[in-house]
C-alpha positions as CSV (number, residue, x, y, z in Angstrom):
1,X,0.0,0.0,0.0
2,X,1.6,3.3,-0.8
3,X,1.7,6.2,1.6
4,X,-1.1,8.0,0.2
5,X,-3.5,4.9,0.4
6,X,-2.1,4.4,3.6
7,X,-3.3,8.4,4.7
8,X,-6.4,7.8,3.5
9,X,-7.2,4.3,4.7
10,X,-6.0,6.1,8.5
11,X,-8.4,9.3,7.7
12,X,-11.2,6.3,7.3
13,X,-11.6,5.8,11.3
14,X,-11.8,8.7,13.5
15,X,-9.8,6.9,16.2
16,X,-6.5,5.0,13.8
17,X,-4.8,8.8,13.3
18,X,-5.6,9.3,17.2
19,X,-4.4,5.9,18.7
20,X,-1.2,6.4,16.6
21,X,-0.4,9.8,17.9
22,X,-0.7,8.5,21.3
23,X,1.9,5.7,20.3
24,X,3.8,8.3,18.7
25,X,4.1,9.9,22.5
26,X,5.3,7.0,24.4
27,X,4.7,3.2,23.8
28,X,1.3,2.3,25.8
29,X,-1.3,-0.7,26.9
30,X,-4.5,-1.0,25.3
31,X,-6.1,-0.5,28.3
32,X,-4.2,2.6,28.7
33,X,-4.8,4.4,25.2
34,X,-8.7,3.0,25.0
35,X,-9.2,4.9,28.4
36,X,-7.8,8.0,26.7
37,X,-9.8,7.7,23.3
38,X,-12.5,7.1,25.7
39,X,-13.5,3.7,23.4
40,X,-14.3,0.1,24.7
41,X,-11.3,-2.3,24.8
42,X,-12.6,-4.3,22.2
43,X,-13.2,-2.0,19.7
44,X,-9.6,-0.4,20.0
45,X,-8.3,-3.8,19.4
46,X,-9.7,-3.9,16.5
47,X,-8.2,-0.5,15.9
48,X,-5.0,-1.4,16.8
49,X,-5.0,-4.8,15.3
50,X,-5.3,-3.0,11.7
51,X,-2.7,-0.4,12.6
52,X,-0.1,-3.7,13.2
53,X,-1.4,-5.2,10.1
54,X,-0.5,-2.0,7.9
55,X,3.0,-1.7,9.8
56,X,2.3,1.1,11.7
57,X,2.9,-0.3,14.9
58,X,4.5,-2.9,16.6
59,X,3.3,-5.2,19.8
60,X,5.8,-6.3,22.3
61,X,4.8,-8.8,24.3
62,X,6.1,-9.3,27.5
63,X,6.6,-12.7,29.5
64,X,3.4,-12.4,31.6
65,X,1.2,-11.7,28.7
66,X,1.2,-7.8,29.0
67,X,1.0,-6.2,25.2
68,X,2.2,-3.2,24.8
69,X,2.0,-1.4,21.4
70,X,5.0,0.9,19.9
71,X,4.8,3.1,16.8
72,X,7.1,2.1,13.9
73,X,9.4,4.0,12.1
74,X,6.9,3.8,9.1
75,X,3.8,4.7,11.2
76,X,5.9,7.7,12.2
77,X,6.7,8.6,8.6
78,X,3.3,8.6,7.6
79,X,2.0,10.5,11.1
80,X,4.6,13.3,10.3
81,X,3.3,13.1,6.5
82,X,-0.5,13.6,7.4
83,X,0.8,16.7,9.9
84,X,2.7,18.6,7.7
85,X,-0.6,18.2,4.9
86,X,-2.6,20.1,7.7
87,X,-0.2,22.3,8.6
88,X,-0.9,23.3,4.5
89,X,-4.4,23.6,4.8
């Protein structure tokens, strides 16, 4: 998918640009960023499930079965991409 499908895909649900820019601040739990998307857990795996599929983020699992998501470098590219288009507008 190129970058500009990839925008657009992300400007198709209201919460992908959000949950990524979250990620972008500091690796989180889902618990943590569906608390401040104010979402159910269950749809923001959904959310973040598709982010990992498109190679925007990353999920680290830890020994005891805590996930905790991480932005990629390509889901940072394409964040800093869909910033500077509305700093244009």
């Amino acid at each position: 998918m190129d970058d500009l499908a990839l925008i657009n895909w992300l400007h198709d649900g209201i919460y992908r640009i959000k949950a990524l820019k979250i990620l972008k601040s500091s690796p989180n739990f889902p618990k943590n960023v569906a608390k401040s998307l104010k979402i159910h857990k269950s749809s923001l795996s959904r959310i973040l499930n598709d982010l990992h599929e498109k190679g925007l983020i990353n999920k680290v699992t830890s020994s005891s079965r805590t996930i905790t998501y991480v932005i990629t470098p390509i889901g940072e590219e394409i964040l800093n991409k869909i910033d500077k288009k509305n700093d244009t507008n």
